[in-house]
C-alpha positions as CSV (number, residue, x, y, z in Angstrom):
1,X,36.5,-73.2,-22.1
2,X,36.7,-70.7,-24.7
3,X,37.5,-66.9,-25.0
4,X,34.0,-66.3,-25.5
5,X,32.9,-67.7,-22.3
6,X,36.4,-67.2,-20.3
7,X,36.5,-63.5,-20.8
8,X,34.3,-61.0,-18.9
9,X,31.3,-59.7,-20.0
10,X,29.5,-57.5,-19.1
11,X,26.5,-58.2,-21.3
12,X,26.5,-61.8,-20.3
13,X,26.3,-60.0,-16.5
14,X,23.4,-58.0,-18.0
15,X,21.8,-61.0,-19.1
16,X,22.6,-62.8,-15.5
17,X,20.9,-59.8,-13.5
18,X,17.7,-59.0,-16.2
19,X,16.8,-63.1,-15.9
20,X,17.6,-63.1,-11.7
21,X,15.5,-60.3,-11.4
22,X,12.5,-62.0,-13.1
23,X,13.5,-65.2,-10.8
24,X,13.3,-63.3,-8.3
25,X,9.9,-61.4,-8.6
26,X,8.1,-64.3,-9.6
27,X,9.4,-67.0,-8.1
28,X,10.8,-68.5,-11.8
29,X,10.5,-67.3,-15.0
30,X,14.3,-66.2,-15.5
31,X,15.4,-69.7,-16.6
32,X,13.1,-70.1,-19.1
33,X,13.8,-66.8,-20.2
34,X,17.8,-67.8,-20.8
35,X,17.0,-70.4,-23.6
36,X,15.8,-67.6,-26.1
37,X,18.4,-64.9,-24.9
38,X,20.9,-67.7,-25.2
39,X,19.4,-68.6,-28.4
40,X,18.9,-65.4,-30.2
41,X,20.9,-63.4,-28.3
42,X,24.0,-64.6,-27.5
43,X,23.9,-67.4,-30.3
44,X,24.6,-70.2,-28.0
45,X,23.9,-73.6,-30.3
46,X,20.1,-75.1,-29.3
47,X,21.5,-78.1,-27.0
48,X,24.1,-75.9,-25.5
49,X,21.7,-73.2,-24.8
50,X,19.1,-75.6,-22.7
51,X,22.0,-77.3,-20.6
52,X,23.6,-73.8,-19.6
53,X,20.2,-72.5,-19.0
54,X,19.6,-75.2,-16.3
55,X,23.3,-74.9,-15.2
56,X,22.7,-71.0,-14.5
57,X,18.8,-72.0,-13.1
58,X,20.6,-73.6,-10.2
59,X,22.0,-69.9,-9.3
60,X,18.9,-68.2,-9.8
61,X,17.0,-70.7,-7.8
62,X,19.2,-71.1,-4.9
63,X,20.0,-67.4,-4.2
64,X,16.1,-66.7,-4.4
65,X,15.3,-70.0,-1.9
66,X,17.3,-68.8,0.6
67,X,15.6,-65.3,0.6
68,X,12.2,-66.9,0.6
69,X,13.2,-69.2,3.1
70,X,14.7,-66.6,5.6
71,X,11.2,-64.6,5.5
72,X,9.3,-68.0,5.9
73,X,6.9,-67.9,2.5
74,X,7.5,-71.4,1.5
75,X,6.0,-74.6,2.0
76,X,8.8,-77.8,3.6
77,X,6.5,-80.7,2.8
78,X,5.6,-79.3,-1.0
79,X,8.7,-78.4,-1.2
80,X,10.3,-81.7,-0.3
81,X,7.7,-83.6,-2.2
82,X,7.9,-81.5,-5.6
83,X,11.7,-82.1,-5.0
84,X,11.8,-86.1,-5.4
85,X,9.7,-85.7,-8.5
86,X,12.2,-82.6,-10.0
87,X,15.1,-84.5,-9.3
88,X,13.8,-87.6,-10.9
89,X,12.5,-85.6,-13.9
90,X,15.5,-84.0,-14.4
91,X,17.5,-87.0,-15.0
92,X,15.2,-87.9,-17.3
93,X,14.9,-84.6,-19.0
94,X,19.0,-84.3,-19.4
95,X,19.1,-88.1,-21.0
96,X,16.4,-87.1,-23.6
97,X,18.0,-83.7,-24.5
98,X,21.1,-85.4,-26.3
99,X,18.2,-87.5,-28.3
100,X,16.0,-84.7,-29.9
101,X,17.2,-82.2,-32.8
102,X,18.1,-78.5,-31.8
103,X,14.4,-78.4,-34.2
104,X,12.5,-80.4,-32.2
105,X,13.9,-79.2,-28.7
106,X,12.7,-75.6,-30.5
107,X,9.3,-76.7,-30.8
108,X,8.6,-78.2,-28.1
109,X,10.1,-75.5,-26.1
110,X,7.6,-72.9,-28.2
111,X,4.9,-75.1,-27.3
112,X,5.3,-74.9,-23.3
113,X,5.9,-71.6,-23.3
114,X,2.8,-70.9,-25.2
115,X,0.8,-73.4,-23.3
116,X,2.5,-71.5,-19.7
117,X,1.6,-68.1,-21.5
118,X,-2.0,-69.0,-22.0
119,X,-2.6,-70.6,-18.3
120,X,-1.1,-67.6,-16.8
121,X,-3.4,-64.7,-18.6
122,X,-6.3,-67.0,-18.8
């Protein structure tokens, strides 16, 4: 590990309780938010940023579950069923991330996000 990462910081914290927040109110969102605050932010190489983004989504995604789970506003059988399919996606996704350039892991990033951006106003 290195002193960056090792030492506390409080605007890595920051960072941790802006993107959790956003998790949290809409039920995701604060992952995707990481890989540009990692990116431009923080200055976390492209590769890098996309693995600790998913690393830190398993936080924000657990602590949110449970509180959705404990007031009863989620669905077991989608749930389970969208689970087989994430997990075998993710494998997937992880072996193709060490294949692409940091440019074309940009671009297609930019792409979703724009494409997520337009079926969510429109």
């Amino acid at each position: 590990m290195n002193k960056q990462s090792s030492d506390f910081n409080f605007k890595n914290c920051f960072i941790g309780l802006f993107t959790g927040f956003i998790n949290g109110v809409f039920g995701s969102g604060g992952g995707t938010l990481l890989v540009p605050i990692l990116n431009n932010i923080l200055k976390v190489e492209e590769h890098k940023s996309h693995s600790t983004a998913l690393a830190i989504i398993i936080f924000l995604s657990t602590t949110s579950s449970i509180i959705y789970i404990s007031k009863g506003t989620y669905d077991v059988g989608l749930t389970t069923q969208a689970a087989i399919g994430s997990i075998i996606g993710g494998i997937i996704g992880a072996k193709l991330l060490s294949k692409v350039t940091g440019k074309v892991l940009r671009i297609g990033f930019g792409i979703v996000m724009v494409i997520a951006a337009f079926r969510m106003v429109f």
